[in-house]
Structures are given as structure tokens and as C-alpha cells.
C-alpha positions as CSV (number, residue, x, y, z in Angstrom):
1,X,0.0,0.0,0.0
2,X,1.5,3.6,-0.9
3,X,1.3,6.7,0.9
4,X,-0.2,9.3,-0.4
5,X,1.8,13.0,0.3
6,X,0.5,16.0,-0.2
7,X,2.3,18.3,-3.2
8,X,4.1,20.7,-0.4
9,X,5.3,17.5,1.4
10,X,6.5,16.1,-1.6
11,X,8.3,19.3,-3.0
12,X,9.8,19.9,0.6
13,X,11.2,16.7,0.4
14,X,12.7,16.9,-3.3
15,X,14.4,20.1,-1.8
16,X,15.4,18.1,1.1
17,X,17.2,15.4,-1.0
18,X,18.8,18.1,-3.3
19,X,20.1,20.0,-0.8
20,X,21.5,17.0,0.8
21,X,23.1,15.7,-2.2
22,X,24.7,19.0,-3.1
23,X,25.8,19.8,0.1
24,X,27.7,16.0,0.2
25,X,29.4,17.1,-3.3
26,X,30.5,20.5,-1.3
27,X,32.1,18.7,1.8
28,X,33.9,15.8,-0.1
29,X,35.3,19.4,-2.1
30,X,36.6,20.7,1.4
31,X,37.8,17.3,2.5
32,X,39.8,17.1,-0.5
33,X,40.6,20.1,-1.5
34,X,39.8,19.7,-5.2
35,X,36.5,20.3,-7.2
36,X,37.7,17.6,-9.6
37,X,37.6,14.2,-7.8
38,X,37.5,11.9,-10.9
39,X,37.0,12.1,-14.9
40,X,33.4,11.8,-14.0
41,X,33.7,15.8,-12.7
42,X,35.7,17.5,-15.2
43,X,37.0,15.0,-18.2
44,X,39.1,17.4,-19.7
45,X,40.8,19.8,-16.4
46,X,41.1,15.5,-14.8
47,X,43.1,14.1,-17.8
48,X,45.1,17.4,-17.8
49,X,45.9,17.9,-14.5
50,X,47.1,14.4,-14.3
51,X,49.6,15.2,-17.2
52,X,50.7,17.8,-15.5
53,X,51.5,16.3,-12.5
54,X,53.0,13.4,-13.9
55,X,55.9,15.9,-15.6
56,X,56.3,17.4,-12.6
57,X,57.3,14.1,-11.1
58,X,59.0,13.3,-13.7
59,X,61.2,16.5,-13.4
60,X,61.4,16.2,-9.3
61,X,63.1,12.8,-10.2
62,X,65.5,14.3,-12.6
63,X,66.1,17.0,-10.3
64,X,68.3,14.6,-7.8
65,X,70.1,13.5,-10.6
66,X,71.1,17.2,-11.4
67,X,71.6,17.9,-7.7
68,X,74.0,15.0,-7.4
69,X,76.0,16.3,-10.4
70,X,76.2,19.7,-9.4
71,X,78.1,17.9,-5.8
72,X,80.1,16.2,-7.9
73,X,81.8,18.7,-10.2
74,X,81.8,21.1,-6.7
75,X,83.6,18.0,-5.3
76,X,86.2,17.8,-8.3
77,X,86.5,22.1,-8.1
78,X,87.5,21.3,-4.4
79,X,90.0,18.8,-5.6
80,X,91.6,21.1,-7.9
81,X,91.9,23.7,-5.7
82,X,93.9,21.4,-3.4
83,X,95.7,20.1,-5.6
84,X,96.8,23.3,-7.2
85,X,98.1,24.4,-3.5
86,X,100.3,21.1,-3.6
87,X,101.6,22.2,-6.9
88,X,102.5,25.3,-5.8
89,X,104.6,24.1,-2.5
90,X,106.2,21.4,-5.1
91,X,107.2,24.7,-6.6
92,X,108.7,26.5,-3.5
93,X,110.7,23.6,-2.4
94,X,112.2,23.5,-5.9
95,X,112.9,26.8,-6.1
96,X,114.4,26.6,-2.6
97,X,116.9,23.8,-3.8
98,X,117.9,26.5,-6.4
99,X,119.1,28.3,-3.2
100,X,121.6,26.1,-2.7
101,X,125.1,25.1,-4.4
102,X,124.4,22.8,-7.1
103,X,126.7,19.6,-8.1
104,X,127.7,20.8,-11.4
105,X,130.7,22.6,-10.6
106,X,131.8,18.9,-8.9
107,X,131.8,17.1,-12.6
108,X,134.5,18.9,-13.9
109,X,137.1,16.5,-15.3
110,X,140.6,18.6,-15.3
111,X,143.8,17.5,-16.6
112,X,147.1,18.5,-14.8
113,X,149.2,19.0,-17.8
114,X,150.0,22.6,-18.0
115,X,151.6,22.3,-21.3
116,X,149.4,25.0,-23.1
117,X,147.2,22.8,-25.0
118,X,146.1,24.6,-28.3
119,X,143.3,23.3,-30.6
120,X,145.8,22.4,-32.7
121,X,147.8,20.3,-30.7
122,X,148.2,16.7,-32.1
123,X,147.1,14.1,-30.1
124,X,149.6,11.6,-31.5
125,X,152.0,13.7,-29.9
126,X,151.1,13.1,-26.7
127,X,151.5,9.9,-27.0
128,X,148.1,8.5,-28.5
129,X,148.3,6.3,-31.9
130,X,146.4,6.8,-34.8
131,X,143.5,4.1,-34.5
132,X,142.7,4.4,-31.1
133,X,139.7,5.0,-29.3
134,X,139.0,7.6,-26.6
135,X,135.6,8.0,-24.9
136,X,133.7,9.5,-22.7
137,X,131.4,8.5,-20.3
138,X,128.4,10.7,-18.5
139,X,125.8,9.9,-16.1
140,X,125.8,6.9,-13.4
141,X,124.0,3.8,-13.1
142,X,120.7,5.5,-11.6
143,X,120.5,8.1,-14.3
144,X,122.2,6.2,-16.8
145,X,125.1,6.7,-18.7
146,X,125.9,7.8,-22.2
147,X,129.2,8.1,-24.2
148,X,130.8,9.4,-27.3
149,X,133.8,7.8,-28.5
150,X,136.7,9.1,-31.1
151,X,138.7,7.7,-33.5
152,X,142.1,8.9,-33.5
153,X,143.8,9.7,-37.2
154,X,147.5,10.7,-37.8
155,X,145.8,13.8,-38.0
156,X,143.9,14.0,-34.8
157,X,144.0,17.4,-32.4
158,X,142.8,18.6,-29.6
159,X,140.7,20.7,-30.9
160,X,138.8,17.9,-33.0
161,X,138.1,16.2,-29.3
162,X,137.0,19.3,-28.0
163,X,135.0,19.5,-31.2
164,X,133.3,15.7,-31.0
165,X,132.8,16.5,-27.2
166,X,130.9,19.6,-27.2
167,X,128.9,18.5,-30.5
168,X,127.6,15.0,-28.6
169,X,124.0,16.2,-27.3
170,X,125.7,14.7,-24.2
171,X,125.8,18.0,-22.0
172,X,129.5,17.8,-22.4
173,X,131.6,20.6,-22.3
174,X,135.7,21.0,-23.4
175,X,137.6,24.2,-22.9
176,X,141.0,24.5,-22.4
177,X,141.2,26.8,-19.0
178,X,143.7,29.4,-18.4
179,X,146.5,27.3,-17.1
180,X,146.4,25.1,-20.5
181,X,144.5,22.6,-18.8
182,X,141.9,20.5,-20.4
183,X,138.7,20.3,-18.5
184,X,135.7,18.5,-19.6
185,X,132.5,18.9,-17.8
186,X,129.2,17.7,-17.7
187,X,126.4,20.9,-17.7
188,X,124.0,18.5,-16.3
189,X,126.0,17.7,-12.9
190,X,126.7,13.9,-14.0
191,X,129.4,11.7,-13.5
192,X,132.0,12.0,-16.8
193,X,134.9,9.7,-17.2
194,X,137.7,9.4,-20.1
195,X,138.9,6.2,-20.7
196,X,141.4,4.8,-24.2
197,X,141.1,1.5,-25.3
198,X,145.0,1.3,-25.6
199,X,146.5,-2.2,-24.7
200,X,149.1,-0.9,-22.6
201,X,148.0,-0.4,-19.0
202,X,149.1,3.0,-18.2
203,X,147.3,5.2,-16.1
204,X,143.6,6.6,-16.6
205,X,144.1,3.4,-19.0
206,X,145.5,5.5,-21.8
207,X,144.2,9.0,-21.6
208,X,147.6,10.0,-19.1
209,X,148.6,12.2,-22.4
210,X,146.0,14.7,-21.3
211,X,147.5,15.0,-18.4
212,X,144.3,13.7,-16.2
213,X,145.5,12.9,-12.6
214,X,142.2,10.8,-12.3
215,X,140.2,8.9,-15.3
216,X,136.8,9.4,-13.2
217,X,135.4,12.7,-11.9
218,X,132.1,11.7,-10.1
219,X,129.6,15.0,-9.2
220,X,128.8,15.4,-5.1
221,X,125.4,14.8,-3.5
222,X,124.2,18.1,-1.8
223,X,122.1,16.9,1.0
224,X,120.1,19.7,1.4
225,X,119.1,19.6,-2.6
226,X,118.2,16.4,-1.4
227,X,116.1,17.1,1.4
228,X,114.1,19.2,-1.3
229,X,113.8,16.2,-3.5
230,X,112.3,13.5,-0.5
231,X,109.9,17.2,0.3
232,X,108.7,17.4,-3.4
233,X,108.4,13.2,-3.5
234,X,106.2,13.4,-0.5
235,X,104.4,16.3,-2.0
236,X,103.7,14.1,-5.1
237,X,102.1,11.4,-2.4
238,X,99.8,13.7,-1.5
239,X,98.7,15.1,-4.9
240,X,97.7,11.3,-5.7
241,X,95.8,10.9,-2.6
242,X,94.0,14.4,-3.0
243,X,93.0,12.9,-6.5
244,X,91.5,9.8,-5.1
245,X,89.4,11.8,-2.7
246,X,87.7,14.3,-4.4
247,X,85.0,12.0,-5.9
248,X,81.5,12.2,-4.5
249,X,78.6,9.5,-5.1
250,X,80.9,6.9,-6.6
251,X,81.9,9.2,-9.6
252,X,85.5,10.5,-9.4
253,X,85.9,13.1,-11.9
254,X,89.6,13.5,-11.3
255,X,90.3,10.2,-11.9
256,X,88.9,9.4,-15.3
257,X,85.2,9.2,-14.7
258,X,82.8,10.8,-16.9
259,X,79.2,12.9,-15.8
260,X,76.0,12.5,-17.4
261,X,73.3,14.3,-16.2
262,X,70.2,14.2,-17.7
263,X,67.9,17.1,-18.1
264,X,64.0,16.2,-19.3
265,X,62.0,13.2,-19.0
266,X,61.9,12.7,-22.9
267,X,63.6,9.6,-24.1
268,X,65.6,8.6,-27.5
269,X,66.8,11.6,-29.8
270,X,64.6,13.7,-27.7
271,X,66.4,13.5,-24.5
272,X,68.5,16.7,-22.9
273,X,71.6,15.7,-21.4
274,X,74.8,16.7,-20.9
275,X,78.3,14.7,-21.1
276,X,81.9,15.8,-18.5
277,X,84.7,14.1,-19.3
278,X,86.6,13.5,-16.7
279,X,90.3,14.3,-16.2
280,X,93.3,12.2,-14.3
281,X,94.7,14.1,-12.2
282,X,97.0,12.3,-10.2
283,X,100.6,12.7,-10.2
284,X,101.3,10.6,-13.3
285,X,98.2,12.5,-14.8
286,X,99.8,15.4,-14.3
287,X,103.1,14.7,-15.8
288,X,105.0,14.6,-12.7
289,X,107.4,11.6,-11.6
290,X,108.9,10.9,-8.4
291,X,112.8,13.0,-7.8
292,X,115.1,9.6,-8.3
293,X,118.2,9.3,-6.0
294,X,120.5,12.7,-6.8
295,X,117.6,14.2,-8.9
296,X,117.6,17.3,-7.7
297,X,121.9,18.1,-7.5
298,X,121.8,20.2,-10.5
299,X,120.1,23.4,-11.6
300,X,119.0,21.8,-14.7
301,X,117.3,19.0,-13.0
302,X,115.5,21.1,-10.7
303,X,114.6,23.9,-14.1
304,X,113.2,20.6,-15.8
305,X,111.5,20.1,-12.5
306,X,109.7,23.2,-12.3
307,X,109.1,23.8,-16.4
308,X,106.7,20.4,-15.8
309,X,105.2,22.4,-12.6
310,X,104.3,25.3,-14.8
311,X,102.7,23.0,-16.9
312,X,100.9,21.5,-14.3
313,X,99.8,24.6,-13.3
314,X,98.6,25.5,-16.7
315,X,96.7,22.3,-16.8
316,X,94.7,22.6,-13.6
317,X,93.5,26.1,-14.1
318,X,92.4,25.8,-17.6
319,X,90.0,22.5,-16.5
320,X,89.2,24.0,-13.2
321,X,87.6,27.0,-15.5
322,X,86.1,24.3,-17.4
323,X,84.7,22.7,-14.3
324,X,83.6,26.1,-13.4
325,X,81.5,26.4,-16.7
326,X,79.9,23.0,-16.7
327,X,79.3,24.0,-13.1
328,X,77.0,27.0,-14.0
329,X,74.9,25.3,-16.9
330,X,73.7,22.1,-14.4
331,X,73.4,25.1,-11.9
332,X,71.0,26.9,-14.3
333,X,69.3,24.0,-14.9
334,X,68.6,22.6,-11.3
335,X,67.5,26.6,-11.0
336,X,64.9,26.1,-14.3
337,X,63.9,22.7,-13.2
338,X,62.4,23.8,-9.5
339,X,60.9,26.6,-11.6
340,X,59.1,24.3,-13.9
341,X,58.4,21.9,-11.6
342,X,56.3,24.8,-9.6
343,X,54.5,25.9,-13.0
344,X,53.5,22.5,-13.9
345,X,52.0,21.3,-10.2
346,X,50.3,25.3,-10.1
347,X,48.8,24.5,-13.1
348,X,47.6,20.8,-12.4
349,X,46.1,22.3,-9.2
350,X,44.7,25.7,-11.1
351,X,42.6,22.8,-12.9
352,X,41.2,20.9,-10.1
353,X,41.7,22.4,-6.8
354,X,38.7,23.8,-5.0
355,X,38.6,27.6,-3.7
356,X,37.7,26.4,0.3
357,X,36.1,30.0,1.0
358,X,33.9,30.0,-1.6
359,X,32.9,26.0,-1.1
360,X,32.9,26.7,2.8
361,X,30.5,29.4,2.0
362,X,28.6,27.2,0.0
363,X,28.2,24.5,2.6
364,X,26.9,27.2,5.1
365,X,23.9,28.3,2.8
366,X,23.4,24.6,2.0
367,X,23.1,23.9,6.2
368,X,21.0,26.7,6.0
369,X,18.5,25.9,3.0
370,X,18.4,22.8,5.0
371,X,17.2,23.4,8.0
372,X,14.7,26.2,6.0
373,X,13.3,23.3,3.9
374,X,13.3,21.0,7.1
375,X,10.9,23.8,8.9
376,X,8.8,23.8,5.2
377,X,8.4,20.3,5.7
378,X,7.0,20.6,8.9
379,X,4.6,23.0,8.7
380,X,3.5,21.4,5.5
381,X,3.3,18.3,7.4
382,X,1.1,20.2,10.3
383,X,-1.7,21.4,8.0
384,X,-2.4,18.2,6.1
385,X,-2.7,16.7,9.4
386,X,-4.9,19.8,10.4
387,X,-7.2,19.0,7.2
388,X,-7.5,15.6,8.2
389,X,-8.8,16.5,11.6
390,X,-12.1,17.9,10.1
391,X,-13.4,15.0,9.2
């Protein structure tokens, strides 16, 4: 059996059930904060403020990858720095051996014959035959040796010894000195010795013509030139060890790795990224080797020292400036990437988020409405039941 309502019970109660359905649609907008729940509200602002927000995530993942690579090339800039210092006091305790009396002047061969040698003085007439060999040794056997050897002729003088000596490559020099010695020297600060392959065992095996007192003339070790050289050596430790620790998150840029850093979520062709070669900048990398035993006893070792150290220099400063570029693009981009990110989730929510004022206003007038039609109802109720009553 039905029940029959009256037409202002019935319309009071359609209000009733509208208002109660709207004002459910305005709180679930306040819960959530978004007037777009599901496609079913808003196909098109739904589907587009999903793709929105999945760039943005997209992006917010790429973004670590970007942070990570901007510690990483500040890590290698760090390293560089360092290193650069270490270079530098290599440099100061070279240039401090320079300070102090080389070996050079030591390697001086000098003969004792005060004859007045001329250029033209024949060596068969001091007592050498035509056919016979004299040489001349440099170096020892830690910096190895080298030799030139001549030929004598009928012909042969002084002067063509002096000539084959000083045109050898070998750092040799042969003047005849004031006294009308002979004296042949080694620039570098190496050992030199004069030997003659002449059968009879004389003394300085042949070469006493000369007037050499001694057929070896070996250069002195300067100890505080070497004290310099175990400095620079240690310095040289410490340059490999700086280089080993300047990588961050497994990627060493210093020692050979290379940075990729990727920039947008595309894929393929499409993708934004950006390759850094990394550098090896060790000792070794660096061209620098280790001061052997008696390395440093000469100015020319320790010049050839420090030309490499300018090098060195040169090297570091021109890839820390290139450090320093790559730097400030992955910078600029970490500082674009937050910026976009922010766009892309303001405009997801621009599409679906819910302005609580106005929905919070809403839901009051809804209350309201409802507790109106809820008093209509009433009264509507009270005067069919007042009709009723007269019969």
C-alpha cells in the first residue's frame, strides 16, 4: 500500500534530497581540497591535470640526478683547488733547492798537464796512436750513462776532441782553461769519465797524455738539494691521494670518470643531457714523476722540474675553468627545473583544486537551506494533518 503526500510535502522533500546531495558534493570538495575528484567531474581539467603532474614528477626525479651532479663537479672544483696548493709548494721547495750550491761545478774533469794545450795540438804527440779509441762516459747507473767515442787519425788534435765533445747532445763541455788545462764537464752535474782502449795499462788506461791525474770525476750529492727532493716526492704522495678523494657518489671526476646528467624526462633523440669528461689528475696525470736518487743536484734537474710544474699549473686552471663552466649550466638548470616543476604542479592544481572560501561558504547556505526546507516540511506536514482532523 503507498502513501499518499501532499504536493508541499512532496516538493519539501525533493528540496530536502537536493540539498543534501549537493551539500555531500561540497564537503567531499573541502575534504579534498579539489572540485575535480575523478574524470566523472571535469573530463578534460582531470586528464590534464594528471599530465601535469606526472611531468612534474618526472622532473622532481630528474632533479636529484642534477643535484647530485652539481656535488660532484663542486667535489672535483674542491680537488683542484687542493691540488693546485700542492703544486704550488712542489714549486717553492724546488725553487728553494735552487738556493743552494748545485753539483755541477763537482763534474769537472781537469787535466794536470799545463803544457798549453792549443786546438791544434796533435794528439799523436802526446802519446796516442792513430786508431785508437777515446771515450767519454756521463751519467751513473741510476740516471744512466751515455758516451761518445773518437777515432784517432794521424791527424787527430785537440781541438777535433773538444769539437766531437761539445757537439755529442751529451751536455759535455771542453775548454782548455787558463792554465792550459783540459777540463771536460758535464752541464747536467753527471758523472763524466775518459777512458782509451790502448792495450798498454798505463794510467787513466790510456788518456795520461791529457794530463788527467784521475780517469773518473764523479759529481757530489748536496744533502740539502736532497732534502728538497724526499719534500717534493712526499708532496707528489699527496697530490695522488688528493686525487682519489675528491670524488662524490661513486663518480671521481679527477680520476677518469665521466658525468651524465640528464635534463628532461623525454627519451631517445629527444632527451636533454649533458656529457663531462673526466680528467686524471694524479701525479702521473699530471706529468709529474717521483725525484730519483741525486735528482735534484743540479740546476738543470730542478729547471726541468719546475718547467713540468708550470705545466701542471697551466693544466689545472684551464680545467678548473672548465669545471667552473659546466658548473653554471647544471646550476642553471637545477634553478629552471624547480621553476618548472612549480608551473606544472600550479597549473595541475589551477585545474582541479577547490577555492575552500567559496565551497565553505557554500556548505553554510546549503546547512541553512536545509534546516529552512526541514521547517517547510514541517509545517507542510502540520496542515495536512490539520485537514485531516475535520473529518
Amino acid at each position: 500500500m503507498s502513501t499518499i503526500l501532499s504536493t508541499g510535502v512532496r516538493q519539501n522533500l525533493q528540496a530536502l534530497q537536493g540539498i543534501k546531495a549537493n551539500e555531500t558534493v561540497a564537503q567531499g570538495k573541502l575534504a579534498t581540497g579539489k572540485r575535480v575528484n575523478s574524470a566523472l567531474d571535469n573530463p578534460v581539467n582531470y586528464f590534464t591535470s594528471a599530465g601535469l603532474s606526472d611531468r612534474a614528477g618526472d622532473l622532481s626525479n630528474l632533479l636529484d640526478g642534477i643535484s647530485n651532479s652539481v656535488q660532484t663537479l663542486q667535489a672535483a672544483n674542491a680537488g683542484i683547488t687542493s691540488i693546485t696548493s700542492l703544486v704550488k709548494n712542489a714549486q717553492s721547495a724546488a725553487k728553494q733547492a735552487l738556493q743552494t750550491a748545485d753539483a755541477a761545478s763537482d763534474a769537472i774533469l781537469t787535466g794536470a798537464n799545463t803544457s798549453s794545450y792549443t786546438r791544434s795540438t796533435s794528439l799523436t804527440g802526446l802519446g796516442f796512436a792513430s786508431g785508437e779509441k777515446i771515450t767519454v762516459t756521463t751519467g751513473n747507473s741510476t740516471t744512466g750513462t751515455a758516451a761518445i767515442t773518437l777515432t784517432l787519425t794521424a791527424g787527430s788534435t785537440v781541438g777535433d776532441l773538444m769539437t766531437s765533445l761539445n757537439g755529442s747532445n751529451l751536455g759535455l763541455n771542453a775548454t782548455i782553461n787558463t792554465s792550459g788545462q783540459l777540463q771536460i764537464e758535464d752541464t747536467a752535474g753527471e758523472d763524466v769519465a775518459i777512458t782509451s782502449d790502448a792495450a798498454t795499462a798505463t794510467a787513466l788506461t790510456g788518456a795520461t797524455g791529457l794530463g788527467f791525474t784521475t780517469a773518473t770525476k764523479a759529481a757530489t750529492t748536496s744533502s740539502s738539494r736532497q732534502s728538497y727532493a724526499t719534500q717534493f716526492n712526499g708532496i707528489l704522495d699527496q697530490i695522488d691521494q688528493m686525487a682519489k678523494d675528491s670524488g662524490y657518489n661513486g663518480i671521481n671526476l679527477l680520476m677518469g670518470n665521466d658525468l651524465k646528467t640528464v635534463f628532461n624526462e623525454k627519451t631517445g633523440t629527444n632527451q636533454n643531457y649533458m656529457n663531462i669528461s673526466g680528467v686524471t689528475f694524479d701525479s702521473q696525470g699530471l706529468a709529474l714523476d717521483k725525484v730519483e736518487t741525486g735528482g735534484f743536484q743540479t740546476n738543470k734537474q730542478v729547471n726541468k722540474v719546475l718547467d713540468k710544474l708550470t705545466s701542471a699549473l697551466t693544466t689545472l686552471r684551464t680545467q678548473a675553468s672548465n669545471f667552473g663552466s659546466n658548473l653554471s649550466v647544471v646550476q642553471a638548470r637545477q634553478d629552471f627545473t624547480n621553476n618548472m616543476i612549480t608551473t606544472l604542479q600550479t597549473g595541475s592544481d589551477n585545474l582541479v583544486s577547490a577555492d575552500t572560501n567559496a565551497e565553505s561558504a557554500n556548505l553554510l547556505a546549503l546547512q541553512t537551506r536545509q534546516q529552512l526546507s526541514t521547517k517547510a516540511l514541517s509545517l507542510a506536514n502540520q496542515a495536512d494533518q490539520s485537514v485531516l482532523s475535520l473529518f
